[in-house]
RODO-2510 file (C-alpha; in nm, 4 decimals, decimal comma):
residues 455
     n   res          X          Y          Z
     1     x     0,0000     0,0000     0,0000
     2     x     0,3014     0,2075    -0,0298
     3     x     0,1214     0,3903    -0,3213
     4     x    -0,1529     0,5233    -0,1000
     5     x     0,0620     0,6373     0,2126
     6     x     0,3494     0,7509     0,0060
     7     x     0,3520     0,7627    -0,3483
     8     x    -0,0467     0,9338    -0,4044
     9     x     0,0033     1,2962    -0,2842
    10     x     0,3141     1,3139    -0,5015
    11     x     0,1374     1,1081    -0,7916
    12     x    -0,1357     1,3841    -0,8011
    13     x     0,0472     1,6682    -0,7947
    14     x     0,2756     1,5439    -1,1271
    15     x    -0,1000     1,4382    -1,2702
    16     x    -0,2029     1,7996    -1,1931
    17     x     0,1412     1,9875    -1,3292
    18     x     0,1835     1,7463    -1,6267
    19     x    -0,1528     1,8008    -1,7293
    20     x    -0,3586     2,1462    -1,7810
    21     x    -0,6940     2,0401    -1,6857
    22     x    -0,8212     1,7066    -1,5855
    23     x    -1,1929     1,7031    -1,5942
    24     x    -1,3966     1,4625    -1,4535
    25     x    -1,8015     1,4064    -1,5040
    26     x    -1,9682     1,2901    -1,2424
    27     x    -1,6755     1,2074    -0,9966
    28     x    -1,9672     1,0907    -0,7447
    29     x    -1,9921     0,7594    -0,8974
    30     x    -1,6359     0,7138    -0,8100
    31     x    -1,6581     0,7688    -0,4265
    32     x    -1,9686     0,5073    -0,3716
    33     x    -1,9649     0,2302    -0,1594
    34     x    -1,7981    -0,0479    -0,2560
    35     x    -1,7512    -0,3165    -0,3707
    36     x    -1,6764    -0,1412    -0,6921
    37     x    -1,5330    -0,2969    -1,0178
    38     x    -1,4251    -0,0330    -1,2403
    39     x    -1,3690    -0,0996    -1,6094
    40     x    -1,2300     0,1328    -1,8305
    41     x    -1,0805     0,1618    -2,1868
    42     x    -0,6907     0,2189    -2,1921
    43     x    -0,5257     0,4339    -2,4389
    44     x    -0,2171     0,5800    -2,2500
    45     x    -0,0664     0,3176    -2,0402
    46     x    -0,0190     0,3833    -1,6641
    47     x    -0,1671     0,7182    -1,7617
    48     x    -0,5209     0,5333    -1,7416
    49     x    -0,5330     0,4301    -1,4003
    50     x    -0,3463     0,6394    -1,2015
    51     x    -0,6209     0,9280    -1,3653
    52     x    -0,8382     0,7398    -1,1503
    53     x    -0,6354     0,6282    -0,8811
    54     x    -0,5923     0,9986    -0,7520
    55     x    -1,0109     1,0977    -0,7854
    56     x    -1,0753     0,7920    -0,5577
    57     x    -1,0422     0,8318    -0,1538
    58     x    -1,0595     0,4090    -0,1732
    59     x    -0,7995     0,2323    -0,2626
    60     x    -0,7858     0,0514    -0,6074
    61     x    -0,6224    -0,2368    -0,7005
    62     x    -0,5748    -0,2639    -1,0545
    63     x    -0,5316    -0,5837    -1,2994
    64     x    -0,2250    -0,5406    -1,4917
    65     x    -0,0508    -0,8184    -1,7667
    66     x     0,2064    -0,9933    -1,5838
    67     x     0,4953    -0,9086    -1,8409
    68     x     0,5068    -0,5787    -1,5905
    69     x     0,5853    -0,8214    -1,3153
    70     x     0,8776    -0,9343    -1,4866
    71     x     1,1339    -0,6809    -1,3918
    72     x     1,1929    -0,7355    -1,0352
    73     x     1,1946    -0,3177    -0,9742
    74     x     0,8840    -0,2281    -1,1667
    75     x     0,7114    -0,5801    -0,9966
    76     x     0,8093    -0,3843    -0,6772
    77     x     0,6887    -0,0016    -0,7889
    78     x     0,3324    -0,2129    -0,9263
    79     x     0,2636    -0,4337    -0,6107
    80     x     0,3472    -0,0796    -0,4005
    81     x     0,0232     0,0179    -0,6094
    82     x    -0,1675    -0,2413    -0,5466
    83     x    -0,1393    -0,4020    -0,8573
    84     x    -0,2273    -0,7621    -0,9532
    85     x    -0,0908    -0,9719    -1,2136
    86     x    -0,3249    -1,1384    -1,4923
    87     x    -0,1570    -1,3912    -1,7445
    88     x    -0,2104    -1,3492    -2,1313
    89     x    -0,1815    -1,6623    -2,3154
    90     x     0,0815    -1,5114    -2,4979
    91     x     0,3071    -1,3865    -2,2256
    92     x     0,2819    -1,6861    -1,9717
    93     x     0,5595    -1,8764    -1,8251
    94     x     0,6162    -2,1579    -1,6354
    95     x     0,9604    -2,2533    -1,5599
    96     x     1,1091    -2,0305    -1,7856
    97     x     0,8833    -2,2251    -2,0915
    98     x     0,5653    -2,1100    -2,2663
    99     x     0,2719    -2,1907    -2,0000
   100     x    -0,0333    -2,4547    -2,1592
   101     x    -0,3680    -2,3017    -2,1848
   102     x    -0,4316    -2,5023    -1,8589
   103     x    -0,1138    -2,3510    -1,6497
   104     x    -0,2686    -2,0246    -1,7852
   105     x    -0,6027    -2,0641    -1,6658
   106     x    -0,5156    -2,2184    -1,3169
   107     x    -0,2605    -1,9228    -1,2849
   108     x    -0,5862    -1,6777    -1,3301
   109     x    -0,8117    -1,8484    -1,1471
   110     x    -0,5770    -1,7832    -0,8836
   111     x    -0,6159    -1,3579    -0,9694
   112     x    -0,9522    -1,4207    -0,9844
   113     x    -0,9853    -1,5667    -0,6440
   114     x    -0,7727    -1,2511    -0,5060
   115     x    -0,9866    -1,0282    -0,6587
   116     x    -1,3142    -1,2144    -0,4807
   117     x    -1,1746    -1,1945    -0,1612
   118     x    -1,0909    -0,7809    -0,2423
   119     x    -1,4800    -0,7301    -0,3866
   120     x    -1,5648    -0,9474    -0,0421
   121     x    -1,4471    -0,7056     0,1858
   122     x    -1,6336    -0,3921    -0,0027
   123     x    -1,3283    -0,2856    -0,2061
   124     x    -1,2158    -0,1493    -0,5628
   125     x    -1,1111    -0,2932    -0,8571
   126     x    -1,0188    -0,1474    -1,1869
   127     x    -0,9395    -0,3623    -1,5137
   128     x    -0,8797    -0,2580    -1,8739
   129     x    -1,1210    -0,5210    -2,0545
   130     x    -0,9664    -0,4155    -2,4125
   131     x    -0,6442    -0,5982    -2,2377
   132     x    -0,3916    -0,4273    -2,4043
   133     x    -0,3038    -0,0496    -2,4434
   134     x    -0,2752     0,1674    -2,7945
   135     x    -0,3239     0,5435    -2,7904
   136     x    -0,5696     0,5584    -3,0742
   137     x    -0,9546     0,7009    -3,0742
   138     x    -1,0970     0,3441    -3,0834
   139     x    -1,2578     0,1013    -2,8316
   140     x    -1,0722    -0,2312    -2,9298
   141     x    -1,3047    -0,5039    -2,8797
   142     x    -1,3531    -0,6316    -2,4643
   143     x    -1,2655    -0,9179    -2,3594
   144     x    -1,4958    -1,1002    -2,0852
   145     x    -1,2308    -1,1290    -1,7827
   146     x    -1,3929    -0,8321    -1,6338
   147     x    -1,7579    -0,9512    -1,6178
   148     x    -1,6403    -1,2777    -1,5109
   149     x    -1,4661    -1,1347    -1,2346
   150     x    -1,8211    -0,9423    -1,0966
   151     x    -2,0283    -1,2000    -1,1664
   152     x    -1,7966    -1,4730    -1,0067
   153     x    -1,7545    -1,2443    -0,7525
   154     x    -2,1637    -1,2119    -0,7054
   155     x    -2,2570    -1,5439    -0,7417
   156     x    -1,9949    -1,6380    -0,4218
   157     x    -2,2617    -1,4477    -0,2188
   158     x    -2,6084    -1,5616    -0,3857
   159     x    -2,5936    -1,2546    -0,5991
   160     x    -2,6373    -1,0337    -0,2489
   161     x    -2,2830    -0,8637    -0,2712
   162     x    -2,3986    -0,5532    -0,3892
   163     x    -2,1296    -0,5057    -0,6681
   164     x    -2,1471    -0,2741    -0,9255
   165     x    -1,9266    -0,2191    -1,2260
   166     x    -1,8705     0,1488    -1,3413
   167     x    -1,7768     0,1992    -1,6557
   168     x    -1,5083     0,4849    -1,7436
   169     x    -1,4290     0,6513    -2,0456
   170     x    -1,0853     0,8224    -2,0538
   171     x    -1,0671     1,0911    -2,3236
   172     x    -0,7716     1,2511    -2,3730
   173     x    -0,7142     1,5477    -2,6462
   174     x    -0,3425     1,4878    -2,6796
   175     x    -0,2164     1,2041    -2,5030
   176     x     0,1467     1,2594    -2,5347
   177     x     0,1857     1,5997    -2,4727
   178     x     0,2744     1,8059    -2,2023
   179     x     0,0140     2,0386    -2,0387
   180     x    -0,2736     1,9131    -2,2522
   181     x    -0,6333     1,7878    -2,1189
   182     x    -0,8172     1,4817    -2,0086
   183     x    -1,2064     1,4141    -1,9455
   184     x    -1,2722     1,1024    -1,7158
   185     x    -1,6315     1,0497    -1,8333
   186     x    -1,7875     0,8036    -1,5412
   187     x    -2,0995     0,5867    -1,6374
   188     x    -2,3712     0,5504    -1,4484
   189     x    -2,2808     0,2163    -1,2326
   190     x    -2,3686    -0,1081    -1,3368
   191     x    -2,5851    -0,3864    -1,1068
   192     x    -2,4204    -0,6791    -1,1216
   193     x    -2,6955    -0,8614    -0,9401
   194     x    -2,9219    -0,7876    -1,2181
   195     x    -2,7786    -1,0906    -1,4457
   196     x    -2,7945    -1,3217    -1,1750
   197     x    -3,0911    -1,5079    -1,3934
   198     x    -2,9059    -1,5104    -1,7334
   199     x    -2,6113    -1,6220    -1,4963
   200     x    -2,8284    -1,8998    -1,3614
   201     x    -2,8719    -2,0506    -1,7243
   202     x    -2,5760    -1,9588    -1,8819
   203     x    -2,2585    -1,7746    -1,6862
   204     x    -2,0964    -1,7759    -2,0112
   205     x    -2,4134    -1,5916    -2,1641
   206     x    -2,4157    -1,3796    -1,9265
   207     x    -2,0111    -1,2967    -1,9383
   208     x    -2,0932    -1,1675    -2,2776
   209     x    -2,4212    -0,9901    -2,1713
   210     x    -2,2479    -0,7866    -1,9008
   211     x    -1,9641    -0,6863    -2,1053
   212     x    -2,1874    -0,5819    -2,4299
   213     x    -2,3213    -0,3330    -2,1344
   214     x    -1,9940    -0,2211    -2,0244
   215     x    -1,8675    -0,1949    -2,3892
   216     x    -2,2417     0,0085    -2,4819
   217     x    -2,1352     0,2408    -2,1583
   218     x    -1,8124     0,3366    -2,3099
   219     x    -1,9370     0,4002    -2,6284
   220     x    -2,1496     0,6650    -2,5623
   221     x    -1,9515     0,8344    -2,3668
   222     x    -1,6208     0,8372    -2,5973
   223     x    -1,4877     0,9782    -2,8969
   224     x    -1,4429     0,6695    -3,1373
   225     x    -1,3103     0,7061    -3,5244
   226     x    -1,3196     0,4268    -3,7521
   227     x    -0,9464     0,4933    -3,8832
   228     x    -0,7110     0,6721    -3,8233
   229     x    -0,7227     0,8967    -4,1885
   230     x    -1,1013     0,9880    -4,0118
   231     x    -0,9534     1,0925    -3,6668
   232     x    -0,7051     1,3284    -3,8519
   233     x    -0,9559     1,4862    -4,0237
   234     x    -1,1979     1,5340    -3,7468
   235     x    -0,8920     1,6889    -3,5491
   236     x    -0,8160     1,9476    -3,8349
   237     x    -1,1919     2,0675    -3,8624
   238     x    -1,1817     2,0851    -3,4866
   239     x    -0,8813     2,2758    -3,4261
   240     x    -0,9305     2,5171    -3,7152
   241     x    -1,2874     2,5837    -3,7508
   242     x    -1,4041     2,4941    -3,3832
   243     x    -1,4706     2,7857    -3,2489
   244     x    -1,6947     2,8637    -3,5484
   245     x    -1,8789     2,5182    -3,5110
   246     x    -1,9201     2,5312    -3,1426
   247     x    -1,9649     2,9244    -3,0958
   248     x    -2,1424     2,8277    -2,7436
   249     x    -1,8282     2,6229    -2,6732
   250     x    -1,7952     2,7133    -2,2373
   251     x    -1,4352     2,7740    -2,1948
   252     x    -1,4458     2,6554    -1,8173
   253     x    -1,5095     2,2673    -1,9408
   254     x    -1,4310     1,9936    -2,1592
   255     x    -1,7381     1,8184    -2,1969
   256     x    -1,8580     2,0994    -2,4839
   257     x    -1,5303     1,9861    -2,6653
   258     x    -1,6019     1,6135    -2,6462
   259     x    -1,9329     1,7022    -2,7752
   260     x    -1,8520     1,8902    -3,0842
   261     x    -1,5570     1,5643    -3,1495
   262     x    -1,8600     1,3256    -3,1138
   263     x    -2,1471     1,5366    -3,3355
   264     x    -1,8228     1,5874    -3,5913
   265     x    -1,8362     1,2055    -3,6334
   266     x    -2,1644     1,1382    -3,6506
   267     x    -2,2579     1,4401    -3,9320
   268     x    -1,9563     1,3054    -4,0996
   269     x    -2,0745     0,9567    -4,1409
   270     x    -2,4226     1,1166    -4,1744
   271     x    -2,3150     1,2717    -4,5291
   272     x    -2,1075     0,9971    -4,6157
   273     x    -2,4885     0,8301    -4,6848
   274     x    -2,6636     1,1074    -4,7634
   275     x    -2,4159     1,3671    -4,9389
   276     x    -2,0929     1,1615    -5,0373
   277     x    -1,9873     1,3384    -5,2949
   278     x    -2,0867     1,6819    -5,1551
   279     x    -1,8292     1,5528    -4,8441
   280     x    -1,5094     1,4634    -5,0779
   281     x    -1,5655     1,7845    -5,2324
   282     x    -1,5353     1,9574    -4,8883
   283     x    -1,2446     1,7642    -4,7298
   284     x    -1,0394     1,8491    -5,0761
   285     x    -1,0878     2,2009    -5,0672
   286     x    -0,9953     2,1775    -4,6595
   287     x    -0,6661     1,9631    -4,7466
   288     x    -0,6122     2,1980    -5,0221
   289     x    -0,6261     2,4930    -4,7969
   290     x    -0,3926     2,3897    -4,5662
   291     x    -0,1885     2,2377    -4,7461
   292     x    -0,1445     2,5638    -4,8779
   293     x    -0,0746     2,7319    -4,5181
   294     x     0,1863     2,5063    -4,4580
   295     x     0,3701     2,5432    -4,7976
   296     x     0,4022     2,9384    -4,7033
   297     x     0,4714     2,8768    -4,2965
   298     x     0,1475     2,9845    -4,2126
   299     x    -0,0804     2,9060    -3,9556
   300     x    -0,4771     2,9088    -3,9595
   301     x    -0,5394     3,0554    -3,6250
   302     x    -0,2699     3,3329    -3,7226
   303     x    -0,4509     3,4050    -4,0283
   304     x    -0,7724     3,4574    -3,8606
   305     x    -0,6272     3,6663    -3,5627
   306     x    -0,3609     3,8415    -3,7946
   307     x    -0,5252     4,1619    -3,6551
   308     x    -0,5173     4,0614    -3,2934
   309     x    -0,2858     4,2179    -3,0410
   310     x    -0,3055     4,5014    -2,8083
   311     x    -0,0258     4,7832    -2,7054
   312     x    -0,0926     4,6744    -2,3582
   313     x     0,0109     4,2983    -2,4826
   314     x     0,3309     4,4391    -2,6013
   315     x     0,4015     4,6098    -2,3051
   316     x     0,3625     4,2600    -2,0995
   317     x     0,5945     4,0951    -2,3660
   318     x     0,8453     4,3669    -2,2587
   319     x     0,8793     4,3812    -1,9113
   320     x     0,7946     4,0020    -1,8741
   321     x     1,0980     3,9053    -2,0879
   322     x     1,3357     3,8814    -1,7678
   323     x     1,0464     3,6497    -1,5528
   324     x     1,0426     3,4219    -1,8778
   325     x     1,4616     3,4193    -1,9153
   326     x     1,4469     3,3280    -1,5406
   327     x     1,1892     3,0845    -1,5826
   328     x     1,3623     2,9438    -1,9082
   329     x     1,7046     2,8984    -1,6842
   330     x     1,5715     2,7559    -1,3761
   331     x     1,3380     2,4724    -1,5098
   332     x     1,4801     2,4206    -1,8962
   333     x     1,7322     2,1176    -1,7659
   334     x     1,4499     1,8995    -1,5848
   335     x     1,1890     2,0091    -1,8484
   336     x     1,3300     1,8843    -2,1319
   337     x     1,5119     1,5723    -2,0106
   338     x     1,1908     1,3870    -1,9689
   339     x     1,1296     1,4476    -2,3054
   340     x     1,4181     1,3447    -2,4638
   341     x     1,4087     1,0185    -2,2343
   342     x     1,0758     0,9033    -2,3535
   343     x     1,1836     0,9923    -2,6996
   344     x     1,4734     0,7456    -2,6922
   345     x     1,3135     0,5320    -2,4749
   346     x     1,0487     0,3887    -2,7145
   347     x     0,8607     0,4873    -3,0438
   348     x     0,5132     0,3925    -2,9055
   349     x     0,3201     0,6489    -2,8382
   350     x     0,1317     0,5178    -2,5450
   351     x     0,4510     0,4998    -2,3691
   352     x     0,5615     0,8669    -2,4141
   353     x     0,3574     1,0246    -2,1157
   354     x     0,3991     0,7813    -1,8171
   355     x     0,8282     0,7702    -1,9495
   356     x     0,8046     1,1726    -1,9119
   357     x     0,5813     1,1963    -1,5701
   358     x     0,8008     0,9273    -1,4266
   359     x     1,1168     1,0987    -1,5180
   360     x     0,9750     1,4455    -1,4502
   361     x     0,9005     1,3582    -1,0985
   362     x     1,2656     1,2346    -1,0958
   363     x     1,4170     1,5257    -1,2437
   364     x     1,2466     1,8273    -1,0865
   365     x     1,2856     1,7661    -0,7284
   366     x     1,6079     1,6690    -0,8051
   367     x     1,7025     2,0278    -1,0168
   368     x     1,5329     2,1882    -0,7314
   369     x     1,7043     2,0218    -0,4506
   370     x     2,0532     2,1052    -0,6333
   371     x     2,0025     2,4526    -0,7107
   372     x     1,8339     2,5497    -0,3252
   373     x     2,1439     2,4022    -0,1850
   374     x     2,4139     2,5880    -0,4311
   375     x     2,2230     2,9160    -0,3693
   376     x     2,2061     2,8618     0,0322
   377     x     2,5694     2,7652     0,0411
   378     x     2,7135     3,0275    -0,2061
   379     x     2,4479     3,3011    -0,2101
   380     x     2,1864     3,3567     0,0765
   381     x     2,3354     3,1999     0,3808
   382     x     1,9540     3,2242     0,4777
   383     x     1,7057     2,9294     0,4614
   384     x     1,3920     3,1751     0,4284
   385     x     1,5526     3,3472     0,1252
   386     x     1,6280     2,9993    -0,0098
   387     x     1,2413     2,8848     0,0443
   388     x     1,1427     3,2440    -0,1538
   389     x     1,4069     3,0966    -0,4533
   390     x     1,2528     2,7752    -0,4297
   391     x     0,9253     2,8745    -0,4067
   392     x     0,9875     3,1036    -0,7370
   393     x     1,0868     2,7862    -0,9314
   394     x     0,7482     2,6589    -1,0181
   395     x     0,5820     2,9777    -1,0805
   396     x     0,8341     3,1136    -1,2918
   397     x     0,8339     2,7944    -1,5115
   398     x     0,4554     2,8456    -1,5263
   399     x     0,4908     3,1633    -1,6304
   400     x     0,7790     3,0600    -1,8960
   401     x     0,5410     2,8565    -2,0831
   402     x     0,2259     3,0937    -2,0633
   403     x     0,4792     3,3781    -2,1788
   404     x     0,6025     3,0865    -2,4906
   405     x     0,2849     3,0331    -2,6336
   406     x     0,1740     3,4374    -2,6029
   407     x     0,5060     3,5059    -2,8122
   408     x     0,4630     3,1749    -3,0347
   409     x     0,1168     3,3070    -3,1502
   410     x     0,2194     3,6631    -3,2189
   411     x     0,5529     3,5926    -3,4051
   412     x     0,3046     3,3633    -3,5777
   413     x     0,0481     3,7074    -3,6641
   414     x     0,3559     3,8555    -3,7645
   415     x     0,5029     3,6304    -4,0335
   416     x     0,1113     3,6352    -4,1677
   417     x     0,1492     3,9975    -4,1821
   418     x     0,4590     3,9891    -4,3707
   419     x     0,2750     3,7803    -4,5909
   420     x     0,0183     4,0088    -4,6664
   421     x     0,2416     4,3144    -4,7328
   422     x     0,4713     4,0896    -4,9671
   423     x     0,1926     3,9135    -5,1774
   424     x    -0,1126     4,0960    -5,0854
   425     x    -0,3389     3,9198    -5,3511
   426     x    -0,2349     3,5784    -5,1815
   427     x    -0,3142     3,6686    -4,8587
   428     x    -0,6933     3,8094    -4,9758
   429     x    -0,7296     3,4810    -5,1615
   430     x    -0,6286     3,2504    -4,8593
   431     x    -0,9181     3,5090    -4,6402
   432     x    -1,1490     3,4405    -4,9433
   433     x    -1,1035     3,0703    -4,9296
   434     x    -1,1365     3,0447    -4,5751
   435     x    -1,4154     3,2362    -4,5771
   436     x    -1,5626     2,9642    -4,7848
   437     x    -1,4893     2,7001    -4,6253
   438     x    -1,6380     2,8718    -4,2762
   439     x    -1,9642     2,9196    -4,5022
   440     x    -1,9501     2,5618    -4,6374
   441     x    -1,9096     2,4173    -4,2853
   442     x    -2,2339     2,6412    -4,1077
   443     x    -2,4474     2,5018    -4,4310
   444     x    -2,3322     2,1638    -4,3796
   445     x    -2,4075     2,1539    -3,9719
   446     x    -2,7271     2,3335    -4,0055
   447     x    -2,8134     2,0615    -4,3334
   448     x    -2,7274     1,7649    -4,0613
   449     x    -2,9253     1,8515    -3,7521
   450     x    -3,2198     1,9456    -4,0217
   451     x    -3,1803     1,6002    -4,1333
   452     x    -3,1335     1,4203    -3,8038
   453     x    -3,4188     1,6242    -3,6707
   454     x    -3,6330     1,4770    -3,9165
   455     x    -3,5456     1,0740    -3,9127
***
């Protein structure tokens, strides 16, 4: 339980730094009475459950493959989590050979019966039923282990347990990059005592029965493309024209975001019946227009805000320059090591954020703990000066990346005004074109709730 004594506060405050804004619907159906079995889909590795871990004032013990059990230091970081091994077919041992089906399913009858005993004593569970991780914008078909688990669990009690399995949908909008968001979107909980008839004919029925309702729970409540050429295109429109599609978009959630991602789908795959050629025609002239942005270094949003910009934002470029240098020469070292770690570390993408928390929580504390000591020994002589240096750290690295992205965005409005004076008539075409396609886009939503309203 070393996780929960030790390892949680710090675990939550990486969670919090690493991303910008974790949002979570309805984080009462995470803090009911247990027993709980929680069941979730899992694009981003170890980002998955410790997202939930740190919302929950139970404890959780998750199910994790057993190839993480392997390494005797990350067996002892997972079972310091509370984590339990289940056994893949495929990456089963015995002996140092490949285990036989049977060897596999003793070895998880074994998990299962540590996971009764947990459910018996009113506790939490989580498991990934999809069973393995990829960071893409898909549910991956569910295995049954889950279900079996709740309603093994159940019938051990005459189906009087009280266990319910809540479904939860992880959404993230960038999952490997720093300072980006997440929406935990929690399901209404599951009764697992209401399949205690189907389980009475068939347990094997009702396996499949419960986890078509966990798999139905997810689905509504994430964003799920069919390919990955579809997700791309969804996540142009959205970032260029989503203000413009969603103008009642409420900057103080997420939920309005994973909305417009979801209706985005469905009008798409509503024209692709209805309209399909009216829909190739649209997503050429889109490629075609930025395509052309990129071939002259421009950006969309800078071409729409090209006028943006305020003397007063000048002045706070000025005068914050020295906050941002000191920002940039306190925290560059452990920022960008974690980066470059994951980067060399593997080429998987669902790997890249738990490498760079992990390291990060390595590498700040450590920068920090160096540079407080050189500054008390050489400098201050005065531990309350030192806690005022240390205390600027954070803040100012804060502030460093705020004051990045301000001065990204206007050296961006610059180059698109350079543009303009240089080849004017380009620049009024590009307007003219996006015009168009803003036009286009309002026809096309206002065509598709016209025609959803009326099937």
């Amino acid at each position: 339980m070393l996780f929960y004594t030790v390892m949680k506060p710090l675990v939550q405050v990486a969670l919090r730094v690493f991303f910008r804004r974790i949002e979570i619907r309805h984080r009462e159906r995470l803090n009911q009475p247990g027993p709980l079995l929680f069941a979730g889909n899992h694009p981003n590795t170890l980002m998955d459950p410790l997202l939930t871990a740190i919302q929950t004032r139970q404890p959780v013990a998750f199910l994790a493959k057993s190839t993480f059990f392997v390494n005797p230091v990350v067996r002892a970081i997972m079972q310091s989590g509370n984590s339990i091994p289940i056994y893949r077919r495929q990456d089963a041992e015995v002996g140092g050979a490949p285990a036989t089906p049977e060897q596999v399913a003793a070895q998880n009858e074994a998990v299962f019966g540590r996971c009764y005993d947990y459910l018996d004593h009113g506790g939490t569970i989580m498991i990934f039923p999809e069973g393995t991780s990829v960071s893409e914008r898909r549910l991956r078909p569910l295995k049954t282990g889950a279900a079996r688990i709740a309603l093994g669990a159940e019938a051990r009690h005459d189906f009087k347990l009280g266990l319910k399995v809540v479904p939860i949908a992880t959404n993230y909008f960038d999952p490997s990059r720093f300072r980006s968001d997440v929406l935990l979107n929690v399901a209404p909980p599951i009764r697992v005592a209401d399949y205690a008839a189907a389980y009475a004919q068939d347990p094997e029925a009702a396996a499949d029965q419960l986890t078509d309702a966990i798999r139905e729970a997810l689905e509504r409540r994430l964003v799920i493309t069919r390919d990955a050429a579809e997700d791309a295109f969804v996540q142009q429109v959205e970032r260029t024209f989503g203000s413009h599609l969603n103008p009642d978009d409420d900057p103080n959630t997420l939920y309005d975001n994973f909305q417009l991602s979801q209706t985005l789908l469905q009008a798409l795959a509503w024209f692709e019946q209805h309209a399909p050629t009216r829909l190739v025609a649209m997503r050429l002239q889109f490629q075609t227009y930025l395509e052309d942005l990129r071939r002259h270094h421009l950006t969309d949003e800078a071409l729409e805000g090209q006028r943006r910009g305020t003397f007063a934002g000048l002045l706070n470029l000025f005068f914050g320059a020295p906050v941002w240098l000191y920002g940039v020469l306190n925290n560059y070292l452990p920022y960008i090591l974690p980066s470059l770690i994951a980067k060399r570390a593997t080429k998987d993408v669902e790997f890249v954020a738990p490498i760079m928390l992990v390291v990060g929580m390595i590498t700040f504390p450590l920068a920090y703990a160096l540079q407080a000591a050189a500054v008390q020994h050489y400098l201050t002589h005065d531990w309350r000066l030192t806690a005022l240096y240390v205390l600027s750290l954070p803040l100012t690295g804060f502030y460093a990346l705020s004051y990045w992205n301000t001065l990204s965005a206007r050296l961006e409005r610059l180059r698109v005004l350079r543009f303009f004076r240089a080849t004017p008539a380009l620049g009024e075409e590009l307007l003219k074109r996006r015009a168009g396609l803003v036009q286009h886009l309002e026809e096309a939503r206002k065509e598709y709730l016209a025609g959803r309203a009326n099937t």
